[in-house]
C-alpha positions as CSV (number, residue, x, y, z in Angstrom):
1,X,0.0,0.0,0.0
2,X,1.5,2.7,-1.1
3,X,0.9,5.9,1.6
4,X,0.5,9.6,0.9
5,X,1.1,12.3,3.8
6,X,-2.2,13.7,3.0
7,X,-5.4,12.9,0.8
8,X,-6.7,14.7,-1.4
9,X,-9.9,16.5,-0.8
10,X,-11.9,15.5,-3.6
11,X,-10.7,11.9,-4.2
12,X,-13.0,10.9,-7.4
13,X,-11.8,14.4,-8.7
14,X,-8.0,14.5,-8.1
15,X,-5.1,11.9,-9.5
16,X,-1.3,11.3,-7.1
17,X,2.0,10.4,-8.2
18,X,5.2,10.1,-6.0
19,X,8.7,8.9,-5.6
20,X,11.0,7.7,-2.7
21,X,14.5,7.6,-1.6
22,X,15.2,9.9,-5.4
23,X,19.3,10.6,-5.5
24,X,18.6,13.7,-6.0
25,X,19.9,16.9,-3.4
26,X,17.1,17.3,-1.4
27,X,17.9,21.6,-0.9
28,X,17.2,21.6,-4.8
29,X,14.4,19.5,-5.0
30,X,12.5,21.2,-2.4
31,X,12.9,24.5,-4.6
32,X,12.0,23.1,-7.1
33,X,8.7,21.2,-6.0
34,X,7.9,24.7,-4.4
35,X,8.5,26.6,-7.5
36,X,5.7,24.4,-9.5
37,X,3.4,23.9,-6.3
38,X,0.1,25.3,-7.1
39,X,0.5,26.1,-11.0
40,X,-1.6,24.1,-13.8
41,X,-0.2,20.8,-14.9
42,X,0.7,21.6,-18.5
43,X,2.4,25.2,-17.4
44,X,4.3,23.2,-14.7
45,X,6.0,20.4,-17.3
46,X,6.3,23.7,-19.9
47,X,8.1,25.4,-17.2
48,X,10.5,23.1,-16.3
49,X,11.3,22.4,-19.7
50,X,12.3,26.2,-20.2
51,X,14.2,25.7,-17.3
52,X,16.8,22.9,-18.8
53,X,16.8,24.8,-21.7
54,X,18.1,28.1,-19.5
55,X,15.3,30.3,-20.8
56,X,13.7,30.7,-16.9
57,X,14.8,29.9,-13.5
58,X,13.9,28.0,-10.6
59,X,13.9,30.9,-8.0
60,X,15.3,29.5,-4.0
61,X,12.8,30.5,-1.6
62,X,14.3,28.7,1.0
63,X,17.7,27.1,0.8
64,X,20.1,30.6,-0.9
65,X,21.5,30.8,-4.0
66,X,23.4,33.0,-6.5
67,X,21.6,36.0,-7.5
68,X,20.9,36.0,-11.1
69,X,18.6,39.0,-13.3
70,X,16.3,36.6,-14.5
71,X,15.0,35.8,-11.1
72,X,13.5,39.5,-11.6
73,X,10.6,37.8,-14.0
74,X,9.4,35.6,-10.8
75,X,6.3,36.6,-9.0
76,X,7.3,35.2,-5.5
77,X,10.1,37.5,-3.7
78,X,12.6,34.8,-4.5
79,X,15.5,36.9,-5.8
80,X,18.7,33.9,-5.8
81,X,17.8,31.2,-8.3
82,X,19.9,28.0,-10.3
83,X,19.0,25.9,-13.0
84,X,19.4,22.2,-11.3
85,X,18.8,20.1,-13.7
86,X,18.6,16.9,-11.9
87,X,15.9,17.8,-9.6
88,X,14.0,19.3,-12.5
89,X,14.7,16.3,-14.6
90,X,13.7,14.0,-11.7
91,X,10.3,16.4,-10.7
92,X,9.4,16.9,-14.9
93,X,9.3,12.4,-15.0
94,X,6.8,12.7,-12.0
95,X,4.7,15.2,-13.2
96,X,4.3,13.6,-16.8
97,X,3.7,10.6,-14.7
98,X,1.0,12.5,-12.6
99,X,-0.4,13.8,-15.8
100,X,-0.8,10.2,-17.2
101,X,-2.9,9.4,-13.7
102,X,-5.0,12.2,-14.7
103,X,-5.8,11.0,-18.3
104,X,-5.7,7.5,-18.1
105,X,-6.5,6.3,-14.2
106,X,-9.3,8.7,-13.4
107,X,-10.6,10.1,-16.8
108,X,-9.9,13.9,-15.6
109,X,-9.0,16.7,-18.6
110,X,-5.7,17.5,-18.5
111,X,-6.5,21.3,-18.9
112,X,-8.2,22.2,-16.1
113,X,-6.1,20.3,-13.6
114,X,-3.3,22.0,-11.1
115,X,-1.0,20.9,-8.4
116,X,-3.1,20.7,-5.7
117,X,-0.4,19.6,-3.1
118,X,3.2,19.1,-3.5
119,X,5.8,18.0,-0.6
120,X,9.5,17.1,-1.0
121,X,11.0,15.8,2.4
122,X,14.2,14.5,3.4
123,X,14.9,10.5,3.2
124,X,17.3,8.9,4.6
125,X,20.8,9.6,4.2
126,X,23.3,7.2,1.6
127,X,26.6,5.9,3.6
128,X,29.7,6.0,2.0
129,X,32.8,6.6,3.4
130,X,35.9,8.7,1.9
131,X,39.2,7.3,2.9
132,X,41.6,10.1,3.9
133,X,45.6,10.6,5.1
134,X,47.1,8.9,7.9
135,X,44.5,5.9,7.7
136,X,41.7,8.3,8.8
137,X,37.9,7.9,7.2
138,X,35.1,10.1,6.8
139,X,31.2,9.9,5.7
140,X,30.2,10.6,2.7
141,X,27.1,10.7,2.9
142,X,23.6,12.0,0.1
143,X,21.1,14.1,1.0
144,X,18.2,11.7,-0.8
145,X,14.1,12.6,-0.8
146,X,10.8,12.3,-1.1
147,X,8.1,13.9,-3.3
148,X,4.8,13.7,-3.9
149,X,2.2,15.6,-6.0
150,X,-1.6,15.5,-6.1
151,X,-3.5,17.2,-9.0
152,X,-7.1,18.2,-8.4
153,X,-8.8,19.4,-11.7
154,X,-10.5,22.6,-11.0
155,X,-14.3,22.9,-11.2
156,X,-16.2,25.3,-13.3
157,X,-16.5,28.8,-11.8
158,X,-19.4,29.6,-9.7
159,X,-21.6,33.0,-10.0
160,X,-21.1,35.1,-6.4
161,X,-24.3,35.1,-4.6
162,X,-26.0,38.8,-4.6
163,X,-25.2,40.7,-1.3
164,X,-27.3,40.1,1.4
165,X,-29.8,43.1,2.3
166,X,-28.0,44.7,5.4
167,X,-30.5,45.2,8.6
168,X,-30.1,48.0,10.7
169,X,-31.1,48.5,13.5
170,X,-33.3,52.2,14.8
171,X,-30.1,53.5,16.1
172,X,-28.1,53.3,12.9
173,X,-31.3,54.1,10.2
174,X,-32.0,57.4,12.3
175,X,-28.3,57.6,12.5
176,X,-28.5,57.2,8.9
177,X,-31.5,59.5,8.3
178,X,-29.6,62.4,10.2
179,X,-27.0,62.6,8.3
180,X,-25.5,65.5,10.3
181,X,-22.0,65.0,9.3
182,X,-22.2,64.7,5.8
């Protein structure tokens, strides 16, 4: 059984995909999930695309970076960024994977569907050692992770309700009626 750290809201409306234990840095990947989190599905894979290609960056929210002019096109105040292109090579699989759930597994239209939820956490750490002078060793160990993304397709826009009539009370409509300082 394959467990989620949350459910989705709508179930019969939403599609998951994940990964565990990725060799991939887990400071990049997190930036990365976070930079896609909440965008549409097709805009996500495009984006990441035009990030391997150099043509837009993955801004670091979190975890600094170099400071670079193009992060000046991103809307969140993220103003280091990098281009990692493991961790967007890794993240782009999963969300052509998550996009296949959508199609094929629950019949949902690709268009209207968004990341709903998206979480990159730290796995456990790969052992190694390094073998250094006067017969002394040291770890060497990789930062691995988890992600996990949940797309919900979006339902069809609903009309706001008309304003509910405000009642006042005597106070306020006499208040209202005086109108002294107006």
């Amino acid at each position: 059984m394959v467990k989620y750290s949350r459910k989705p809201a709508v179930p019969e409306k939403s599609a998951s995909s994940k990964t565990h234990d990725l060799h991939a840095h887990f400071k990049t990947t997190y930036n990365v999930v976070m930079a896609v989190r909440g965008m549409r599905l097709k805009t996500a894979i495009k984006y990441l695309e035009d990030v391997l290609d150099h043509k837009q960056i993955i801004g670091y929210r979190k975890f600094s970076a170099q400071r670079h002019a193009q992060c000046k096109a991103l809307k969140h105040s993220a103003n280091t960024g990098r281009w990692p292109e493991k961790s967007v090579k890794a993240v782009r699989e999963l969300l052509l994977n998550l996009k296949a759930n959508c199609e094929h597994a629950r019949g949902l239209d690709t268009d209207k569907c968004y990341i709903s939820h998206a979480v990159c956490q730290r796995a456990q750490k790969g052992r190694r050692r390094t073998y250094r002078a006067h017969g002394r060793v040291t770890p060497y160990l990789s930062s691995n992770c988890h992600i996990e993304f949940h797309a919900t397709e979006r339902a069809a826009t609903v009309a706001k309700a008309d304003k509910p009539v405000v009642r006042l009370t005597k106070r306020l409509a006499a208040r209202s009626r005086l109108a002294i300082g107006k």
